[in-house]
C-alpha positions, -999 to +999 in steps of 0.1 A: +000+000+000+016+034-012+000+053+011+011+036+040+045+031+026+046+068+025+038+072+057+062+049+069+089+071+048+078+107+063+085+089+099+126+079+093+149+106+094+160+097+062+149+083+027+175+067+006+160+067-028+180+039-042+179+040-082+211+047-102+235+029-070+262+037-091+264+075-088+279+095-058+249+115-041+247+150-050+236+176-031+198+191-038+212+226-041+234+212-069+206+195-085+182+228-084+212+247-100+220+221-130+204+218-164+182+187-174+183+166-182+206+142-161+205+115-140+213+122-099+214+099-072+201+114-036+197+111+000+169+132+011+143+134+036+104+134+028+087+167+040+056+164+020+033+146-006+007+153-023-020+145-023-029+128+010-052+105-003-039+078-032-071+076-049-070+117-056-033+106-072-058+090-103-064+120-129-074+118-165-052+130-190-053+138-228-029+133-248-042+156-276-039+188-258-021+179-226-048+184-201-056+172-171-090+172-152-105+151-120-124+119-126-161+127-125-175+109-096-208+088-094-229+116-081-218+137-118-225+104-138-258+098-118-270+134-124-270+133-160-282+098-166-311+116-145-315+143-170-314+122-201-343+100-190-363+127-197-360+128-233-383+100-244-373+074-264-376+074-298-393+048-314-386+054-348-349+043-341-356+011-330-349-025-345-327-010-376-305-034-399-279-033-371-291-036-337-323-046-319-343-025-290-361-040-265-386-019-245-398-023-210-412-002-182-404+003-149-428-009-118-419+015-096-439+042-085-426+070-111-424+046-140-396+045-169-389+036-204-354+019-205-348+008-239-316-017-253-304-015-284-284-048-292-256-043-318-260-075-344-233-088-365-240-105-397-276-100-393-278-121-359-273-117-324-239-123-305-234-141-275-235-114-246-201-113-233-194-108-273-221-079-276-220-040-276-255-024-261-269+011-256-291+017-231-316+047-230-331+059-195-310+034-172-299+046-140-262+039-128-270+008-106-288-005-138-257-001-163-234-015-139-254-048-136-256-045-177-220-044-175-215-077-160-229-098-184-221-076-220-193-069-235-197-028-238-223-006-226-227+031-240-252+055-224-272+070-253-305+091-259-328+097-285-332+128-314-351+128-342-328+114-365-300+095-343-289+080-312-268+102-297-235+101-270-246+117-236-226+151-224-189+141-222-190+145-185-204+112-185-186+080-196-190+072-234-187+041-229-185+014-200-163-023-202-163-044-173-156-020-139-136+004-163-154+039-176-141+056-204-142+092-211-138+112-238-120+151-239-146+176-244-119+202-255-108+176-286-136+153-295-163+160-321-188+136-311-202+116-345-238+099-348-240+066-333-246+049-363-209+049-369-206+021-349-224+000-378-185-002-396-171-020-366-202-041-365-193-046-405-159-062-393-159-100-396-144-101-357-159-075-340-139-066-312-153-037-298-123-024-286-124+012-266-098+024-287-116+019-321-151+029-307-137+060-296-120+068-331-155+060-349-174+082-323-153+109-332-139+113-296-106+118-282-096+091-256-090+101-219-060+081-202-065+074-167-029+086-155-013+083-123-001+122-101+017+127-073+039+154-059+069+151-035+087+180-013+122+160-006+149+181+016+185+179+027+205+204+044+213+226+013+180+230-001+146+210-009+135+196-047+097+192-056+097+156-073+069+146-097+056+114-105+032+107-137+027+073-152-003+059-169 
């Protein structure tokens, strides 16, 4: 456990970091003073990380234009699958030559429509952990039970013409217990029906990668952050670590 590890570290008197064992140590102020890049070896003491709690350390990054934003949490993801349920399905977009809707209604007290679209290949159904679905008006503990038995889920709502992606603040699409997001600075979300060329393929393998590129949106990368205030007796060196 990192987090405890670091604790552990800020409690010694002294931190050996213990990569490149065949350099001297060099002094921080030296370090702070040089040009990069090069390669040191130090003995330091750990004043300070950030941030205090690992799972804040897990960011989402674009590689596109280099930004960097929290990961929404399940409250953000809730809220709009909340305000998408109000559009009503449409049910001219239903059973088209690539996937087939089912429609049922809830039985609770304020009823919904929750509609799946199932993506066919070759004209025919695919076996579930094989399948991509869409799901209109589902609420989060609803996709994540979808998300057990198919392959891919992706969150969509009705127009008049299309199925469309929901706002970008929301995961595009959903694999197992991974969400994927998309870079609302650099995407340029496409119609839904796009996804009929992967379907097309003779191995469909509805990879995130490739359903992101047909969508039209930039891939987020889940990337790892932390920040580290290291000291010695001639000065103190901010250390950053990033790492997908």
């Amino acid at each position: 456990d990192l987090e405890l590890h670091l604790q552990r570290c800020q409690q010694l008197s002294v931190t050996v970091l213990t990569d490149h064992q065949d350099l001297s140590n060099t002094e921080l102020k030296t370090i702070t003073s040089s040009t990069a890049p090069q390669q040191y070896r130090i003995r330091a003491k750990l004043r300070t990380y950030k941030p205090q709690k690992l799972h804040q350390s897990v960011k989402l990054h674009c590689s596109k234009c280099n930004s960097l934003q929290e990961v929404p949490d399940r409250d953000d993801f809730d809220f709009i699958l909340h305000g998408s349920a109000r559009t009503a399905p449409n049910p001219e977009l239903h059973n088209t030559s690539w996937y087939e809707s089912v429609t049922w209604t809830t039985q609770e007290q304020k009823q919904r429509e929750i509609v799946i679209h199932f993506v066919k290949h070759d004209e025919m159904l695919q076996h579930p952990e094989d399948t991509l679905i869409m799901i209109e008006g589902g609420t989060l503990k609803e996709i994540w039970k979808l998300t057990k038995r198919f392959k891919c889920v992706i969150p969509v709502r009705s127009t008049e013409d299309d199925l469309e992606l929901l706002d970008l603040s929301a995961p595009f699409l959903l694999k197992g217990n991974v969400k994927y997001y998309g870079c609302k600075q650099c995407s340029t979300p496409k119609p839904v029906k796009n996804l009929n060329s992967i379907a097309a393929e003779q191995q469909p393998s509805w990879e995130p990668t490739e359903i992101a590129q047909v969508l039209g949106i930039e891939l987020l990368q889940y990337v790892f952050i932390m920040k580290f205030t290291l000291v010695d007796e001639t000065g103190s060196l901010n250390a950053y670590l990033f790492d997908y």
